[in-house]
C-alpha positions, -999 to 999 in steps of 0.1 A, spaced: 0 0 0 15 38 -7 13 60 15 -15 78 -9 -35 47 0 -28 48 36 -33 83 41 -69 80 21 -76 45 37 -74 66 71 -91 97 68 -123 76 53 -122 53 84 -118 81 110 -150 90 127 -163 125 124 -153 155 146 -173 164 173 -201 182 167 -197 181 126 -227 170 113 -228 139 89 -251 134 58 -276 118 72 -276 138 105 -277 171 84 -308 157 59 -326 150 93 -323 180 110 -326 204 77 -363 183 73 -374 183 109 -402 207 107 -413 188 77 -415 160 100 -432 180 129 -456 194 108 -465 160 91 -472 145 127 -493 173 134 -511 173 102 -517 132 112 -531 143 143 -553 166 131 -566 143 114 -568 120 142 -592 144 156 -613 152 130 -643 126 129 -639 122 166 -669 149 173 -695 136 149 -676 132 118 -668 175 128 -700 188 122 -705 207 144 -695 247 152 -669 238 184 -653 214 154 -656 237 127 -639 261 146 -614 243 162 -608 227 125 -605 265 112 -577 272 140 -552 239 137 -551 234 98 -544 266 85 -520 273 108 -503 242 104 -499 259 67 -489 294 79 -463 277 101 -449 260 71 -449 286 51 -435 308 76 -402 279 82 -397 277 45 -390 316 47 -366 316 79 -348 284 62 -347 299 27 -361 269 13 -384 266 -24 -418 251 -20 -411 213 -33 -439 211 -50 -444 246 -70 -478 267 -77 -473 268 -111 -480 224 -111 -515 235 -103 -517 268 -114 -554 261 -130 -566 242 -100 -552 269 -80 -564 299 -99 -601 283 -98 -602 276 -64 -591 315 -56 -615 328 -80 -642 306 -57 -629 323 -28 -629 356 -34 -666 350 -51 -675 333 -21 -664 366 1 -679 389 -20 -716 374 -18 -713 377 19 -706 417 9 -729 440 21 -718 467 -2 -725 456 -32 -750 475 -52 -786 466 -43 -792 456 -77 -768 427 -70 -783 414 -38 -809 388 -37 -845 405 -33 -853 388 -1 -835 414 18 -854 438 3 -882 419 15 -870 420 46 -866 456 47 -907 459 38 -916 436 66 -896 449 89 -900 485 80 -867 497 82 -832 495 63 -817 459 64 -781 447 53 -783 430 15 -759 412 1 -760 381 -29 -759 357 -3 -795 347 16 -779 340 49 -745 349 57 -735 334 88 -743 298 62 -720 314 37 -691 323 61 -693 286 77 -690 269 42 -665 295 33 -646 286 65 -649 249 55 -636 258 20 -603 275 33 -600 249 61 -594 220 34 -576 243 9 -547 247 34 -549 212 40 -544 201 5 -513 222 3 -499 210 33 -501 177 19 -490 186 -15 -459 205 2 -448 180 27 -459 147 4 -433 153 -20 -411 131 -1 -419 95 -10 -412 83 29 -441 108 42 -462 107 14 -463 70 30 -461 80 64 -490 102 59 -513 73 40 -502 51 68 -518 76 91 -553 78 79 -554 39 77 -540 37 112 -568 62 123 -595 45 99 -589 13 120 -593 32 150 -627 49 143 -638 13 130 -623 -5 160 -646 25 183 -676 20 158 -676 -20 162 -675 -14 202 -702 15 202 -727 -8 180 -725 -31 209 -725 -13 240 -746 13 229 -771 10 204 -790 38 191 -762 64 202 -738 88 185 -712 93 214 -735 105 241 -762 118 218 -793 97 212 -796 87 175 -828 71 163 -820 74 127 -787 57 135 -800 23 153 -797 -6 138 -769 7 119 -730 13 128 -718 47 125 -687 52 145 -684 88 158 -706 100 129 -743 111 131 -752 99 100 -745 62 82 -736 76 54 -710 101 61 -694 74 82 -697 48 53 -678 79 31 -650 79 55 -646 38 61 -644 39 23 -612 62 23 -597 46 46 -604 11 31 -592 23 0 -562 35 19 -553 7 33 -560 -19 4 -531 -1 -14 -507 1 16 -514 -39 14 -508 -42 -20 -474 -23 -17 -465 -43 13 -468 -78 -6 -458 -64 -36 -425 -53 -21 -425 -80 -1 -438 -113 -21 -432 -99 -53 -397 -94 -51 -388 -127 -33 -372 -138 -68 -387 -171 -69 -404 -186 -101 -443 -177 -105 -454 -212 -94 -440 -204 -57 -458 -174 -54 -487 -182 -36 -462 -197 -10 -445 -163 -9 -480 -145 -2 -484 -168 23 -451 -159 40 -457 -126 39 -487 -127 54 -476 -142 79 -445 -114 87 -469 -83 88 -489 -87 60 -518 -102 84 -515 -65 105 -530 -51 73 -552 -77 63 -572 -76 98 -572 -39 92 -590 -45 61 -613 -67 74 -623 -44 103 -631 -16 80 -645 -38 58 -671 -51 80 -682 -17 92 -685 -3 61 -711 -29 57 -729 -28 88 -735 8 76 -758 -4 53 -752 29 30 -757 18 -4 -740 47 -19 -710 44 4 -705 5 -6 -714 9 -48 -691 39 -43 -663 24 -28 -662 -7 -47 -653 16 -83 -627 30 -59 -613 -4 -50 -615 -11 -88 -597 13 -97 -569 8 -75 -567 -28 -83 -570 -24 -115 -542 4 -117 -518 -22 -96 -521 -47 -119 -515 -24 -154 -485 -44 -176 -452 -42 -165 -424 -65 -155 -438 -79 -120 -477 -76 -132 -486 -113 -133 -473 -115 -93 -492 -82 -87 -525 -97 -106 -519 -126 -84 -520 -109 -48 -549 -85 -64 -567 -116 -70 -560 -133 -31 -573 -97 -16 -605 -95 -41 -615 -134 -30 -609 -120 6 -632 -89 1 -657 -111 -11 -660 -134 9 -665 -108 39 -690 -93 17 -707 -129 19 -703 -127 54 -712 -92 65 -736 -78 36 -767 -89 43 -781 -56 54 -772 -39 26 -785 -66 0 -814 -65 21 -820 -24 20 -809 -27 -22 -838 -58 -21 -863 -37 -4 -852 7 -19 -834 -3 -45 -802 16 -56 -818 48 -61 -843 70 -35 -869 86 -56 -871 113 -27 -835 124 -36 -842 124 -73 -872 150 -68 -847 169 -44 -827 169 -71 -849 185 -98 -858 208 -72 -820 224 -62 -818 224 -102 -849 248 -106 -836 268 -79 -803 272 -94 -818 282 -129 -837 309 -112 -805 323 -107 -781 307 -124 -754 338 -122 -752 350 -86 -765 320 -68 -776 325 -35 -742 321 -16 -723 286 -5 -738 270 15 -774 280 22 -795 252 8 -814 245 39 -831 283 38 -834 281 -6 -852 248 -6 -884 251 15 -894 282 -11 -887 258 -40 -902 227 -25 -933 208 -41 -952 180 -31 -933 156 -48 -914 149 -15 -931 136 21 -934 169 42 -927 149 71 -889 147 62 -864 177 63 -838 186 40 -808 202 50 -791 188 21 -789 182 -11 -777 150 -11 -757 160 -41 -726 177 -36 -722 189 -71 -756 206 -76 -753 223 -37 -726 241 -49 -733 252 -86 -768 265 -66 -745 281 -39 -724 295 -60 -738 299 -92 -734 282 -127 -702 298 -129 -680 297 -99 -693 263 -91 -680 248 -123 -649 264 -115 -648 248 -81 -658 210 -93 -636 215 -124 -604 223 -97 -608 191 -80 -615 169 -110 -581 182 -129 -560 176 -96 -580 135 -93 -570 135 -132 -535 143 -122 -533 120 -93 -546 96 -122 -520 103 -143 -491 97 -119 -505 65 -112 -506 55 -148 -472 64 -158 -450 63 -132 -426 35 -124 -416 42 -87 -434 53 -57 -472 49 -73 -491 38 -40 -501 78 -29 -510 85 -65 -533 50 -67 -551 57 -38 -560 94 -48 -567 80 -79 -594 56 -60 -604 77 -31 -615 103 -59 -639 82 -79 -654 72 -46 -660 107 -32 -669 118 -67 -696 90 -68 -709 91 -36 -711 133 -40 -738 125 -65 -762 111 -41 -749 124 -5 -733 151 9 -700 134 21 -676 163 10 -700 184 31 -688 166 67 -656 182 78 -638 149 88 -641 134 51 -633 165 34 -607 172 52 -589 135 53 -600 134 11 -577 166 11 -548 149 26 -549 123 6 -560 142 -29 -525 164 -18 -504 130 -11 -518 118 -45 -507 149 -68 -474 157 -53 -463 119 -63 -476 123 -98 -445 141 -112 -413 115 -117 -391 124 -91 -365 131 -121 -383 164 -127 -380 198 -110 -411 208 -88 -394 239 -69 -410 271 -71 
């Protein structure tokens, strides 16, 4: 050896200098309040469904408090650090430029100084009955309009949070991992509440509720919404797990099923019995909508883990275990649902002639709207006697028609067309990335089930599932882009 050699050979085996940091210690603590702030986002929303699925004001507001300044506090350690956003605006500068447009449309019919000709003529109504000036504005009842707005700005900042901090491959993982860990929670509390208490939302009395499991939620169907997401969620953690797992054991294809087996058996059964928990209260809910819907989703995640490339006939091969094991809980646990499809069928009538209603409504003014949010005061002066007047309606039960008659035929095609391009993009990734595709799959799914269910429920309109189909909508689009191309702002 020269003394070159020995003189290299020694400064590469000499530990570092006190206090000098290494590589890894210096990648650590430059992304610590990446990692801080991902917990925190986690445990946010950990607490989201726990009070009724977060409708309700003390959630709304507490909601309005944690996530956006989880954002602010981002943004604001991204200036002291100097640091680019990973994942730049100009990615989804049309999403983005749509959903500020709905904002700032969404403040101004809320605006009481808008000419009168603007407002909606009820307040001018008002002013008659009353006999003295009253406060117009576009929207019919502004305290509706600022609580939807709030819910609006709420989930915006948690979408970019999750877009910002999701870049990374390990959280955008870590952060999927979450809202399975805390879907088998909430189904874990739900199986245990439908058995100790029957006929009870936490300590509320809920007669629409018995007979049916709805966790924390007050309604069946919101909680069937979330159990979907989180199902979804967790099917494609599974498949990565075996397919990183069983798939790359490098045995011929004939041993595979022994391989599956194996992996099972060293974690793989952690996620399976989380599937089956959801599973099963997803169909004690009974919500026909929920189930239908989240079937497509699992479709499409199945189906988009088993597209052709190198390892797809061991991928189709786990796909096909898990879709024998879904079905045969569905054997097991779908009774009441077959039984309420047997006996409603797919469809309510009473939410079709909702439906035809909201749409009247929204033609009659099809420009202004009459501000997010207030269905529950436009409908009774719309309503007919095609539905029972013995039932209330403080929704829609379609998310899609609530807002264009919230917001108007404009601004709410803006809004539905910003979250379709960002599920198209989380599509996208999915379909033509080679590496890291698990966040982008579940969007992928997780958005054709919200987007389905939204037609016949209000889903999106419960804090806890719009906020958790945020996170994940954010995980899904900051993995689309290879991780060969330059996101930075």
């Amino acid at each position: 050896m020269t003394v070159d050699e020995l003189t290299k050979a020694r400064v590469t085996a000499s530990p570092p200098l006190p206090g000098r940091a290494t590589g890894v210690g210096s990648v650590m603590h430059r992304d610590l309040p990446e990692g801080v702030l991902l917990w925190g986002l986690i445990a946010g929303l950990a607490w989201a469904p726990a009070y009724l699925g977060g409708n309700g004001d003390i959630a709304w507001g507490i909601d309005a408090i944690v996530f956006p300044g989880l954002a602010v506090a981002y943004e604001a350690s991204l200036i002291v650090r100097g640091r680019p956003h990973p994942v730049g605006l100009r990615l989804i500068a049309l999403p983005a430029a749509f959903f500020f447009a709905v904002v700032t449309w969404t403040t101004l019919q809320n605006a009481t100084w808008l000419p009168k000709a603007l407002q909606h003529p009820i307040w001018s109504m008002a002013a008659d009955v009353l006999g003295r000036d009253v406060a117009g504005s576009i929207s019919v009842d502004r305290d509706l309009t600022a609580l939807a707005l709030t819910g609006l700005i709420t989930a915006g900042a948690v979408f970019w949070l999750a877009l910002q901090l999701c870049r990374d491959s390990a959280r955008a993982n870590r952060l999927l991992g979450g809202v399975a860990v805390i879907g088998v929670c909430y189904a874990v509390y739900g199986l245990a509440a439908f058995v100790l208490t029957p006929g009870y939302t936490l300590w509320y009395e809920n007669t629409v509720a018995k007979g049916f499991l709805t966790s924390t939620f007050y309604n069946k169907n919101s909680y069937g919404a979330y159990a979907g997401m989180a199902l979804c969620t967790l099917v494609g953690l599974t498949l990565r797990h075996y397919r990183r797992q069983a798939a790359d054991a490098g045995v011929p294809f004939k041993y595979k099923l022994a391989s599956v087996l194996e992996t099972t058996g060293s974690g793989g059964a952690f996620h399976l019995a989380g599937v089956f928990l959801i599973l099963v209260t997803l169909l004690m809910t009974a919500s026909r909508g929920a189930i239908l819907s989240t079937a497509f989703g699992l479709f499409v995640i199945g189906a988009l883990g088993t597209r052709s490339h190198a390892r797809g006939r061991e991928q189709r091969l786990t796909v096909f275990i898990g879709a024998l094991l879904l079905a045969a809980t569905f054997i097991g646990f779908g009774d009441e649902f077959l039984d309420r499809v047997s006996d409603s069928g797919v469809m309510d009538t009473a939410r079709l002639a909702v439906a035809k209603m909201t749409i009247d409504s929204t033609l009659n003014s099809p420009l202004f709207g009459y501000g997010l949010g207030t269905f529950s005061d436009v409908f009774p002066l719309f309503r007919d006697r095609s539905v029972s007047l013995l039932n209330h309606w403080a929704m829609a039960h379609n998310s899609y028609l609530e807002a264009l008659q919230g917001l108007g035929l404009i601004f709410g095609t803006l809004l539905i067309a910003a979250v379709m391009m960002l599920a198209v993009k989380s599509l996208k990734g999915a379909t033509t990335r080679h590496a890291h595709l698990t966040p982008s799959r579940v969007a992928a799914g997780v958005c054709l089930l919200i987007g389905l269910h939204s037609l016949v429920d209000f889903s999106l309109q419960i804090q806890a599932v719009a906020l958790t189909f945020a996170a994940i909508l954010g995980a899904g689009v900051a993995q689309s882009e290879s991780s060969r191309t330059p996101t930075e702002d």
